[in-house]
VMD Tcl script that builds the backbone (N, CA, C; Angstrom):
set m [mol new atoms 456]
animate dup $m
set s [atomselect $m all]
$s set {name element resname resid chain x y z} {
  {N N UNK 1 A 29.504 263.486 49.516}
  {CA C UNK 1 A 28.509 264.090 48.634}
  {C C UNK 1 A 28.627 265.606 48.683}
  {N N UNK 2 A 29.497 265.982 48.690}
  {CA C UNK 2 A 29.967 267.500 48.781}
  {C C UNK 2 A 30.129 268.180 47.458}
  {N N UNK 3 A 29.917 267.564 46.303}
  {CA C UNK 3 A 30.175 268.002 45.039}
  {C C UNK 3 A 29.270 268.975 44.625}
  {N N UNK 4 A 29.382 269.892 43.760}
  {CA C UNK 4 A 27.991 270.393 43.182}
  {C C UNK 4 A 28.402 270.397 42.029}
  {N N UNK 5 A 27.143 270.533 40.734}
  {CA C UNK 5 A 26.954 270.238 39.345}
  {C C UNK 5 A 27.059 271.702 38.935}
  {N N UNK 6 A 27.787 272.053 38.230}
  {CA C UNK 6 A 27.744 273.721 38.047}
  {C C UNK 6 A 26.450 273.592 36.941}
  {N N UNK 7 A 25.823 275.006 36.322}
  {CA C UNK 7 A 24.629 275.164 35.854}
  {C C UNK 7 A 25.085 276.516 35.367}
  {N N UNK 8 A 25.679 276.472 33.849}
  {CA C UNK 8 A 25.901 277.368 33.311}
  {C C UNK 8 A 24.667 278.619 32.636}
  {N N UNK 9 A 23.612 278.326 32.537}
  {CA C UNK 9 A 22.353 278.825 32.433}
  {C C UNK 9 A 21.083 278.528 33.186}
  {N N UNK 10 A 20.852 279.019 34.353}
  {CA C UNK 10 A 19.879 278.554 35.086}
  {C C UNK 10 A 18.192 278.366 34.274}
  {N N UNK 11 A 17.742 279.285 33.499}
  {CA C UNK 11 A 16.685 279.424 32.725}
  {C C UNK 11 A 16.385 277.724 31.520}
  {N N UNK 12 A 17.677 277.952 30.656}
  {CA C UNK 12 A 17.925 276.684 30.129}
  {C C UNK 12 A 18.088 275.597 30.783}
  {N N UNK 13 A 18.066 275.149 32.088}
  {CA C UNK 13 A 18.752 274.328 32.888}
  {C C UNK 13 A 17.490 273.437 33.551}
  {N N UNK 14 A 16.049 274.807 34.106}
  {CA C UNK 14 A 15.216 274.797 34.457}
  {C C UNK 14 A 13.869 274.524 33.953}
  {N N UNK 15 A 14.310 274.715 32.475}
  {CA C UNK 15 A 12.909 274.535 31.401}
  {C C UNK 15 A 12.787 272.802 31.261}
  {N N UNK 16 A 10.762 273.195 31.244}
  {CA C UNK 16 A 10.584 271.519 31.713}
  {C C UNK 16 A 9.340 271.268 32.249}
  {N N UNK 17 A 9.542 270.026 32.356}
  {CA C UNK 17 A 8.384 269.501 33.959}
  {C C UNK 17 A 9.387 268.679 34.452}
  {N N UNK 18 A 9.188 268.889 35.992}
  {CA C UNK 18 A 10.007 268.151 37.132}
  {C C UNK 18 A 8.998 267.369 38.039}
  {N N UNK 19 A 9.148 266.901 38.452}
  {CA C UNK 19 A 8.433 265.801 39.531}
  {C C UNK 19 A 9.165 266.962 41.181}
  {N N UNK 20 A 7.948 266.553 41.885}
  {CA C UNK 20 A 8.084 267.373 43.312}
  {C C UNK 20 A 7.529 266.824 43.997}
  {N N UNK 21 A 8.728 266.861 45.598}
  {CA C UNK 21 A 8.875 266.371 46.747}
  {C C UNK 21 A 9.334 267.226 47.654}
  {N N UNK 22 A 7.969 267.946 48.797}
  {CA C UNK 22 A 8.598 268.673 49.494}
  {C C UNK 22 A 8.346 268.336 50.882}
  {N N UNK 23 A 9.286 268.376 51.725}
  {CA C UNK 23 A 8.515 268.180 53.422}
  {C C UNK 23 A 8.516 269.414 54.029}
  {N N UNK 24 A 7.879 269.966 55.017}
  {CA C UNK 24 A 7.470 270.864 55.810}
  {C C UNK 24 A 7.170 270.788 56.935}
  {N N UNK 25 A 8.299 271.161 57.825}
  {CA C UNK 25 A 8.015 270.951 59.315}
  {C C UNK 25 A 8.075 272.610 59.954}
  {N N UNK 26 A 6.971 272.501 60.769}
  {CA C UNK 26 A 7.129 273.249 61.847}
  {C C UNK 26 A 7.898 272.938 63.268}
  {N N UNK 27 A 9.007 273.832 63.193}
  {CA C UNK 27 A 10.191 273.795 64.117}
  {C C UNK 27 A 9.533 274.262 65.765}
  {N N UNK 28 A 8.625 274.996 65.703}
  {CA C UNK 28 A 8.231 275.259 66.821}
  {C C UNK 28 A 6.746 274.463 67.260}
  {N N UNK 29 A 6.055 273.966 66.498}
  {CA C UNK 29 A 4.630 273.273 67.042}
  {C C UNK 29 A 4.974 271.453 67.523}
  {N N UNK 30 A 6.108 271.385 65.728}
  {CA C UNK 30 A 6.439 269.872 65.495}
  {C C UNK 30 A 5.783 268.994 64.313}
  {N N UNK 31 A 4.796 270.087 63.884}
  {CA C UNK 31 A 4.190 269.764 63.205}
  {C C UNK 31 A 4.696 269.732 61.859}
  {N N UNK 32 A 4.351 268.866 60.922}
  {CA C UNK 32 A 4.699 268.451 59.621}
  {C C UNK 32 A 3.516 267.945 58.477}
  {N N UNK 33 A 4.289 268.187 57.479}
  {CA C UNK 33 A 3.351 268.165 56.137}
  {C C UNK 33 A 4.181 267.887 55.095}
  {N N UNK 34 A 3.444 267.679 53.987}
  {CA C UNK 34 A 4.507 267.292 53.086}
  {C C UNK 34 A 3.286 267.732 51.582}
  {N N UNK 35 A 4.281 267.792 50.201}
  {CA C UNK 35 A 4.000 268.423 49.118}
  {C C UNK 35 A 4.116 267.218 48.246}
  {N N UNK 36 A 3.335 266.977 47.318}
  {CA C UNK 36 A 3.829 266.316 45.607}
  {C C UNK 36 A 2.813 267.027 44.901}
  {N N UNK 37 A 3.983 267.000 43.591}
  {CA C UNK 37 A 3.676 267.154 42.317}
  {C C UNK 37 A 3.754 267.646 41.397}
  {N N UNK 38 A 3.583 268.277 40.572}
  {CA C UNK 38 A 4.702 268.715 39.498}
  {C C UNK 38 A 4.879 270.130 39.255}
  {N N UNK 39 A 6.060 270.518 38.591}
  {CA C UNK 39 A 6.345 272.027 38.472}
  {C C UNK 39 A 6.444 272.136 37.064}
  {N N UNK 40 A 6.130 273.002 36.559}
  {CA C UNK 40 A 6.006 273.256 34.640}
  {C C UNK 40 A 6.916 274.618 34.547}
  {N N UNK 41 A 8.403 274.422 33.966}
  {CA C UNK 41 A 9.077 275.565 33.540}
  {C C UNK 41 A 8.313 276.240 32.339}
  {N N UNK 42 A 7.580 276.734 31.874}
  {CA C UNK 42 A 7.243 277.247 30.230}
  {C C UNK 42 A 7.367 278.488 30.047}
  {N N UNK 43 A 7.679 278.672 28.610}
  {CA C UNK 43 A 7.940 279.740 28.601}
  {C C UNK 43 A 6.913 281.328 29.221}
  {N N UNK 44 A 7.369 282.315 29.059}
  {CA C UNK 44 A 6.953 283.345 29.562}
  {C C UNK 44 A 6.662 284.206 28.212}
  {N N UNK 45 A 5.371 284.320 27.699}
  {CA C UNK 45 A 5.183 285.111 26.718}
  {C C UNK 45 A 4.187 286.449 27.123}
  {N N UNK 46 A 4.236 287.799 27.278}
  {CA C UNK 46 A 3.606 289.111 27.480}
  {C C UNK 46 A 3.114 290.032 26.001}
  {N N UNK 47 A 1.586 289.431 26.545}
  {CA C UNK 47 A 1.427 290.566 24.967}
  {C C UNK 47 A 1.373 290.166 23.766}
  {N N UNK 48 A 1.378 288.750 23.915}
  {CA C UNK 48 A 1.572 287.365 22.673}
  {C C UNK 48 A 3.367 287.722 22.132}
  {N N UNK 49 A 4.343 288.575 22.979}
  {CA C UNK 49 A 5.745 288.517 22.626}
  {C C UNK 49 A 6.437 287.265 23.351}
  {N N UNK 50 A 7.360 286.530 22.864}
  {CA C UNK 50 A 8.598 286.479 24.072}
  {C C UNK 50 A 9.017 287.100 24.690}
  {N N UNK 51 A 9.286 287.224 25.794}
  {CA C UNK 51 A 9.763 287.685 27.164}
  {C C UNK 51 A 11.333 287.481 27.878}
  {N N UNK 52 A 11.473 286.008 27.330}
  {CA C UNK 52 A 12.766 285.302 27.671}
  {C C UNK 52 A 13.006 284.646 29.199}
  {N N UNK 53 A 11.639 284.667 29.756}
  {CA C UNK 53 A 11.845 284.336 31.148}
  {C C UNK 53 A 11.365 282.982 31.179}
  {N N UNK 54 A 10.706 282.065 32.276}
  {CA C UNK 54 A 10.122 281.067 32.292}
  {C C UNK 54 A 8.974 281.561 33.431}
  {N N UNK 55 A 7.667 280.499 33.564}
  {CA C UNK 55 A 6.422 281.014 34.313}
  {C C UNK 55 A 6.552 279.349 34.989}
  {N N UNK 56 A 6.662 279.407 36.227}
  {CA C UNK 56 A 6.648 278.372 37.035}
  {C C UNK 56 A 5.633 277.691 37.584}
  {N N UNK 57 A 5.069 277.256 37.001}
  {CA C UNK 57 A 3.340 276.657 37.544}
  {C C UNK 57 A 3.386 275.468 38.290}
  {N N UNK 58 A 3.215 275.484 39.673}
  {CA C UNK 58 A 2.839 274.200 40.287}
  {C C UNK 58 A 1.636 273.920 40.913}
  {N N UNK 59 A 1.441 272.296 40.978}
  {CA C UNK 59 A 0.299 272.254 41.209}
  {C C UNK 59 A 0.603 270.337 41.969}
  {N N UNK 60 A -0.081 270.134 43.120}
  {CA C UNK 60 A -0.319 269.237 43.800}
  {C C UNK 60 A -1.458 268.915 44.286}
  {N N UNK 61 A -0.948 268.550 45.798}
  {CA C UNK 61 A -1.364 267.490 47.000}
  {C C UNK 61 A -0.498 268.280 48.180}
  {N N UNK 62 A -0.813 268.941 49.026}
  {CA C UNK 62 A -0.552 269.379 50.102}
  {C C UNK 62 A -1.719 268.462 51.255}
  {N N UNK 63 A -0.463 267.994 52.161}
  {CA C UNK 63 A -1.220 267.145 53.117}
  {C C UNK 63 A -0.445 267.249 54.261}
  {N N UNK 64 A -1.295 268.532 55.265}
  {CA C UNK 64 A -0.512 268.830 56.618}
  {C C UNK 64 A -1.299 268.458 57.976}
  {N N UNK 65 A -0.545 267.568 58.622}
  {CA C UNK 65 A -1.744 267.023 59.665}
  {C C UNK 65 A -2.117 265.950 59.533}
  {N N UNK 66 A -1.652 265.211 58.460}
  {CA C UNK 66 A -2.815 264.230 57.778}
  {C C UNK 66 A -3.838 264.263 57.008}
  {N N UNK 67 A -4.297 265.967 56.677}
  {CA C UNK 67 A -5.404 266.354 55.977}
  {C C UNK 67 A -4.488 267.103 54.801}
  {N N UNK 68 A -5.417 266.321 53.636}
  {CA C UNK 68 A -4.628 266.688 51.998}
  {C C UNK 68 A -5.891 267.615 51.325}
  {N N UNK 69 A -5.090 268.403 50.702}
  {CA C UNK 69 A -5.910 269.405 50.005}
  {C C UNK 69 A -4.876 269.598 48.695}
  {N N UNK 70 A -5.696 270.621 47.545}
  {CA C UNK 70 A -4.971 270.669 46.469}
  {C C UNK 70 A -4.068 271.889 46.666}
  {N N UNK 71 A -3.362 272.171 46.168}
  {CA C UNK 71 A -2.448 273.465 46.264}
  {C C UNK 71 A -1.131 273.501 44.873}
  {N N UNK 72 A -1.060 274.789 44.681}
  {CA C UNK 72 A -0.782 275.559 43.392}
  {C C UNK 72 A -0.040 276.982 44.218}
  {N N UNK 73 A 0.849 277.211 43.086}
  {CA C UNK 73 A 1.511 278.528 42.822}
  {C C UNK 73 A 2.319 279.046 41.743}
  {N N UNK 74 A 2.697 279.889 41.747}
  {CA C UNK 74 A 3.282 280.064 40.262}
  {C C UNK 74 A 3.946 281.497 40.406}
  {N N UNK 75 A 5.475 281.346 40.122}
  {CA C UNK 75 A 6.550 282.186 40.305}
  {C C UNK 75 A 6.897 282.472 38.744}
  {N N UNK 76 A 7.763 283.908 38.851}
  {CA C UNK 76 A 8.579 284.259 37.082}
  {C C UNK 76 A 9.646 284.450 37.422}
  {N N UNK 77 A 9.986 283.549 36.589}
  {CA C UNK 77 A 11.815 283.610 36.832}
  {C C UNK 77 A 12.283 284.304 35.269}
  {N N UNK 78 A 12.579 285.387 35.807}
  {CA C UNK 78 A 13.067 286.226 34.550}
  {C C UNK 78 A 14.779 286.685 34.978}
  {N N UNK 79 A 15.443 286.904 33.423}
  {CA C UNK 79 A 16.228 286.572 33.391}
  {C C UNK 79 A 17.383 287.795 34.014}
  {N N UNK 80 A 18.713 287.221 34.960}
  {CA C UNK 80 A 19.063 287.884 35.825}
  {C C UNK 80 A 19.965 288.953 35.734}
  {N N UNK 81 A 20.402 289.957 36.405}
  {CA C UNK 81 A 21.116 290.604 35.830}
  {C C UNK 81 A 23.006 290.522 35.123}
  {N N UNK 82 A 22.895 288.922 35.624}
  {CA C UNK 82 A 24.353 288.697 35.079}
  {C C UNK 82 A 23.986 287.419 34.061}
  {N N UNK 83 A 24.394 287.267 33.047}
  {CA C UNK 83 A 23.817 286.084 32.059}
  {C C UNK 83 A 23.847 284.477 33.035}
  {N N UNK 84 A 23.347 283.956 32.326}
  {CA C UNK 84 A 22.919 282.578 33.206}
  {C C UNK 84 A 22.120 282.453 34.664}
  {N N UNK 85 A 22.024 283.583 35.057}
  {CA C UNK 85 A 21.117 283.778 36.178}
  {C C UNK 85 A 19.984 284.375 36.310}
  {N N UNK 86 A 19.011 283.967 37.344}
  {CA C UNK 86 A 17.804 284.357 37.046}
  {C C UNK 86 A 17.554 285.999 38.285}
  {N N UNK 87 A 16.159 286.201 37.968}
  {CA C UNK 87 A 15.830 287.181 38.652}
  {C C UNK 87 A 14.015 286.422 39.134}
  {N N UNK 88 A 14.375 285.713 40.723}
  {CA C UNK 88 A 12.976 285.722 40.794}
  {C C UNK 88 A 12.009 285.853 41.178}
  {N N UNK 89 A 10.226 286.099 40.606}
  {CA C UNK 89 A 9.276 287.239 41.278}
  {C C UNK 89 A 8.190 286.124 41.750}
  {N N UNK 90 A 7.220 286.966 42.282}
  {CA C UNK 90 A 6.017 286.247 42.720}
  {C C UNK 90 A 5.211 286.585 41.418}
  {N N UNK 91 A 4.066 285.785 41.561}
  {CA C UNK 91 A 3.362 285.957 40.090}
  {C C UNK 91 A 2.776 287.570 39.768}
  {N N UNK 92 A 2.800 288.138 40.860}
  {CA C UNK 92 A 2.009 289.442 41.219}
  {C C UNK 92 A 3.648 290.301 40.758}
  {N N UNK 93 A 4.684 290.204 40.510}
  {CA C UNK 93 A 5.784 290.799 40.174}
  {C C UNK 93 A 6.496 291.349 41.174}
  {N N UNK 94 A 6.289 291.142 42.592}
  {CA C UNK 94 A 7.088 291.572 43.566}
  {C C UNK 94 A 8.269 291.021 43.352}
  {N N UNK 95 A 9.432 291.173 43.966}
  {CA C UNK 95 A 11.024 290.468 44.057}
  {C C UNK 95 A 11.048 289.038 45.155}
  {N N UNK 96 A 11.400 288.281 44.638}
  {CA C UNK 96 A 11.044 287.396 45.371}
  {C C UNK 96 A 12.769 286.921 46.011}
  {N N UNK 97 A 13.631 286.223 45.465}
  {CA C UNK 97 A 15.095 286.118 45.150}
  {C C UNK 97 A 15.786 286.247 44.246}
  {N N UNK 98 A 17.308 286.138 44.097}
  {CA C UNK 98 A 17.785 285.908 42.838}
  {C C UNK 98 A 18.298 284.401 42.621}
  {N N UNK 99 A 18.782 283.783 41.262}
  {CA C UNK 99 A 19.484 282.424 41.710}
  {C C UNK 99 A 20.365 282.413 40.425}
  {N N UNK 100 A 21.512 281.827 41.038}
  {CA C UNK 100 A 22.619 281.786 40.201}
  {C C UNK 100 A 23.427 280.648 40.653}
  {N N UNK 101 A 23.013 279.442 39.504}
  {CA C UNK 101 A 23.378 277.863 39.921}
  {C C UNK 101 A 24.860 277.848 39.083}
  {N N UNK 102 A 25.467 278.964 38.725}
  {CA C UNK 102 A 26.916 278.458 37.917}
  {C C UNK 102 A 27.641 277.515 38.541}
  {N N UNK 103 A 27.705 277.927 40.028}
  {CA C UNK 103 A 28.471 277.133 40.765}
  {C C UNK 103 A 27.861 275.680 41.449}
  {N N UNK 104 A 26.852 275.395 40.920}
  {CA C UNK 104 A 25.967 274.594 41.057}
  {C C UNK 104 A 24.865 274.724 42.858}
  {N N UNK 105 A 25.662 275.556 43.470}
  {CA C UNK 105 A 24.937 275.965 44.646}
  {C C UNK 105 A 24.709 277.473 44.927}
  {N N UNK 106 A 23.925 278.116 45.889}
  {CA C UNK 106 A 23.612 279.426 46.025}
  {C C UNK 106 A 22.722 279.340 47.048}
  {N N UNK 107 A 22.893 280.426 47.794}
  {CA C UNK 107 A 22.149 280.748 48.989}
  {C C UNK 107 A 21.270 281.976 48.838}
  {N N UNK 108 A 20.352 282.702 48.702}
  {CA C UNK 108 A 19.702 283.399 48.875}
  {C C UNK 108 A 18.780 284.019 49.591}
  {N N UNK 109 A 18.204 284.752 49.963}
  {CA C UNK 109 A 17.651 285.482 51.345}
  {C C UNK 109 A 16.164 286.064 50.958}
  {N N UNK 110 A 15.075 285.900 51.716}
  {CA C UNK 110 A 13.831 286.755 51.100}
  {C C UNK 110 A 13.433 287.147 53.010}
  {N N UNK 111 A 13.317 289.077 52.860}
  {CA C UNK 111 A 12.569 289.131 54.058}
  {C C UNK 111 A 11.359 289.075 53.921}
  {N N UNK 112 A 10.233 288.728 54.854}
  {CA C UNK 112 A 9.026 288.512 54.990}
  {C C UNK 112 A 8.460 289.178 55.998}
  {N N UNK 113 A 8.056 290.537 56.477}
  {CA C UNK 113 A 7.578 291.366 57.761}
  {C C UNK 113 A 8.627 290.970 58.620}
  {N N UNK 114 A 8.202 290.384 59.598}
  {CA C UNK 114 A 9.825 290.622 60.469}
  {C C UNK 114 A 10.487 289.241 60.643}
  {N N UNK 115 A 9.741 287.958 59.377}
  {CA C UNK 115 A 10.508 286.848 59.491}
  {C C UNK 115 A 11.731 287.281 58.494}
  {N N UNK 116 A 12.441 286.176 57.994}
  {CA C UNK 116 A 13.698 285.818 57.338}
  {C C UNK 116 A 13.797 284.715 56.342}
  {N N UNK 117 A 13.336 284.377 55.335}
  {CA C UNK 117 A 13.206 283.034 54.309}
  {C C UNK 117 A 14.623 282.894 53.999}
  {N N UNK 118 A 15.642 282.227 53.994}
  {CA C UNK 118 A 16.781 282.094 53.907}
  {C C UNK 118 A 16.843 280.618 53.109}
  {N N UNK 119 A 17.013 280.437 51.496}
  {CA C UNK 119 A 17.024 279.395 50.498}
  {C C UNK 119 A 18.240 279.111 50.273}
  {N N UNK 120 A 18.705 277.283 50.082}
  {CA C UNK 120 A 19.921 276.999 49.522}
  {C C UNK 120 A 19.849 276.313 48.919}
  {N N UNK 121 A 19.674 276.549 47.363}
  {CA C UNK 121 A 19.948 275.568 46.106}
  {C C UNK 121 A 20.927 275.002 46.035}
  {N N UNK 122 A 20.483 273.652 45.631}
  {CA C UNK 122 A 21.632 273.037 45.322}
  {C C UNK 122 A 21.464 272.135 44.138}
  {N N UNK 123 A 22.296 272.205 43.074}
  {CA C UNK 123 A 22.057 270.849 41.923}
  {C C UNK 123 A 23.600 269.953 42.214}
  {N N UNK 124 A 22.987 268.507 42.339}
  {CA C UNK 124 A 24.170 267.162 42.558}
  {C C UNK 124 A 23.949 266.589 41.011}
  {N N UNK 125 A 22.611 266.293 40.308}
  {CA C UNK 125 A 23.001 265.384 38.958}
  {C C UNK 125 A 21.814 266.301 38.305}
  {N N UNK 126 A 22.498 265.546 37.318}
  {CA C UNK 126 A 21.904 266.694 35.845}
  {C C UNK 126 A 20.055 267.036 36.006}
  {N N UNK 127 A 19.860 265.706 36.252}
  {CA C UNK 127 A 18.266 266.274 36.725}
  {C C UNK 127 A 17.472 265.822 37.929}
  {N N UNK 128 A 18.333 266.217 38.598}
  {CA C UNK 128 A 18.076 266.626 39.949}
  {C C UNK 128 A 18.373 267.801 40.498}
  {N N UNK 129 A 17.715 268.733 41.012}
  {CA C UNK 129 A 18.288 270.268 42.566}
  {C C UNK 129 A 17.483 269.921 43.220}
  {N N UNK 130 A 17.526 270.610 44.342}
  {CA C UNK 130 A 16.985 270.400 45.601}
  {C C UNK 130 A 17.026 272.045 46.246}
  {N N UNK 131 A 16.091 272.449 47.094}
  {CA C UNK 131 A 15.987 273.971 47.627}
  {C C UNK 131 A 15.780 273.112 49.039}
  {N N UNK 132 A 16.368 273.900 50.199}
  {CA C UNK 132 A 15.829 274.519 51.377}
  {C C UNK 132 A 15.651 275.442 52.085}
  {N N UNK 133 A 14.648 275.579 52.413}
  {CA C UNK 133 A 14.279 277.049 53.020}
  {C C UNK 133 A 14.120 277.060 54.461}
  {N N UNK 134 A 15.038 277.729 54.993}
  {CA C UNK 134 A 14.575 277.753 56.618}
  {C C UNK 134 A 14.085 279.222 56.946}
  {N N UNK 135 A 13.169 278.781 57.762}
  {CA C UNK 135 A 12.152 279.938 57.924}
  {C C UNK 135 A 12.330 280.460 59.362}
  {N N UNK 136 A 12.553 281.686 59.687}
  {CA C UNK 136 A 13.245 281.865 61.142}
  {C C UNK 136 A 12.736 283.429 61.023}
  {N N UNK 137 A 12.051 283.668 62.244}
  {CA C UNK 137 A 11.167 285.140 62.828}
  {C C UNK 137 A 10.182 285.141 64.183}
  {N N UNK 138 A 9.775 286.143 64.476}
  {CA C UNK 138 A 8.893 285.877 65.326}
  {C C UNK 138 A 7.310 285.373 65.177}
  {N N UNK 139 A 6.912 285.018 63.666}
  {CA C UNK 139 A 5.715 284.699 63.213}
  {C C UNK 139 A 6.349 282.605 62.613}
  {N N UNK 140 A 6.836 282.852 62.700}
  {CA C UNK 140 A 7.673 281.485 61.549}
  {C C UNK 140 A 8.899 280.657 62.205}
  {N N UNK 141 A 9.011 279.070 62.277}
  {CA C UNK 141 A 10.226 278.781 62.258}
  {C C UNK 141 A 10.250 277.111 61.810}
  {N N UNK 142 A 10.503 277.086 60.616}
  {CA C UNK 142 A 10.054 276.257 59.473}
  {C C UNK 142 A 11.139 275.770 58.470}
  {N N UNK 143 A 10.881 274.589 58.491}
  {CA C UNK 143 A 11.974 273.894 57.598}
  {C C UNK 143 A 11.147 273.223 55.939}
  {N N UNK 144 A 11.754 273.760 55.049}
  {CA C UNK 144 A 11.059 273.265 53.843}
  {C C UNK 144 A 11.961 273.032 52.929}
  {N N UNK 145 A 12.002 271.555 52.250}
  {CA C UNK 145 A 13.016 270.393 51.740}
  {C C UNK 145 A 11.856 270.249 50.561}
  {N N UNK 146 A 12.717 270.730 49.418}
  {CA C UNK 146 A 12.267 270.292 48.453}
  {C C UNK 146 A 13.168 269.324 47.085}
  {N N UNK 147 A 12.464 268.228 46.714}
  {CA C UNK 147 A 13.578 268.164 45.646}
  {C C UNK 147 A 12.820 267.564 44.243}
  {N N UNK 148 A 13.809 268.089 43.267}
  {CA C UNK 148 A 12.819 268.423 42.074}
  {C C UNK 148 A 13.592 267.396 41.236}
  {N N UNK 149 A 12.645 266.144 40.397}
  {CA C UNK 149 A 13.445 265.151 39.454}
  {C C UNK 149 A 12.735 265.500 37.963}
  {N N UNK 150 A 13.377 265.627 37.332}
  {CA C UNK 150 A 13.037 266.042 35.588}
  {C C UNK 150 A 12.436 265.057 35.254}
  {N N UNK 151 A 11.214 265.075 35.137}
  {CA C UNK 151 A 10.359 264.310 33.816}
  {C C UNK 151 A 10.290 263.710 32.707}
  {N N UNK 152 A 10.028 263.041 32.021}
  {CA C UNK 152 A 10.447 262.948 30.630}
  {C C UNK 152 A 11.860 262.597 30.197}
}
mol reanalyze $m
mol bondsrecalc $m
mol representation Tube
mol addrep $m
């Protein structure tokens, strides 16, 4: 299973609703949790213009411990500085990563105070990717498995 699906336009690639599955372990307590539910690519309009980006809205079931609560976030993936790739922010417009699935995989890096978020996309079939994030610092050391199935 070593293959990857190249992804000649990540933006086009990404637009949608996906179904979501994430687990979350804490590497240092042991502790674990886990995520469902869905992610909404739509477009990104500013000002009643197009924009050309997508606005990432998710929204679940976070249940860590055994105790479930609702939970939401929402990222802009605007478009990157080389075509087919993205540029992406927190909803507040900070820099969050970049991602560039041409090759159907990519690694990317986000610092966090003095942790390290270190992400590796990967797409295997047309609607399926999958992200993991390992989380490694002196506040953090966290494993988060996500994988995203297209809807519809």
């Amino acid at each position: 299973m070593g293959e990857f699906r190249p992804v000649p336009d990540v933006l086009a690639y990404l637009a949608g609703s996906w179904r979501v599955r994430r687990s979350v372990r804490d590497r240092a307590s042991g502790g674990e949790g886990r995520f469902e539910g869905v992610t909404v690519f739509g477009a990104m309009a500013e000002d009643g213009l197009p924009h050309g980006g997508l606005l990432h809205q998710e929204s679940g079931t976070f249940v860590w411990l055994g105790v479930p609560r609702p939970a939401e976030r929402t990222l802009r993936f605007l478009p990157g500085p080389v075509a087919g790739t993205a540029d992406v922010r927190f909803a507040d417009g900070r820099p969050f990563h970049d991602l560039d699935l041409r090759t159907g995989r990519h690694i990317a890096d986000h610092p966090c105070s003095a942790d390290l978020y270190r992400g590796e996309f990967t797409v295997r079939e047309a609607h399926h990717w999958r992200t993991v994030w390992r989380v490694a610092g002196p506040a953090k050391d966290l494993l988060l498995t996500t994988d995203y199935a297209r809807l519809g």
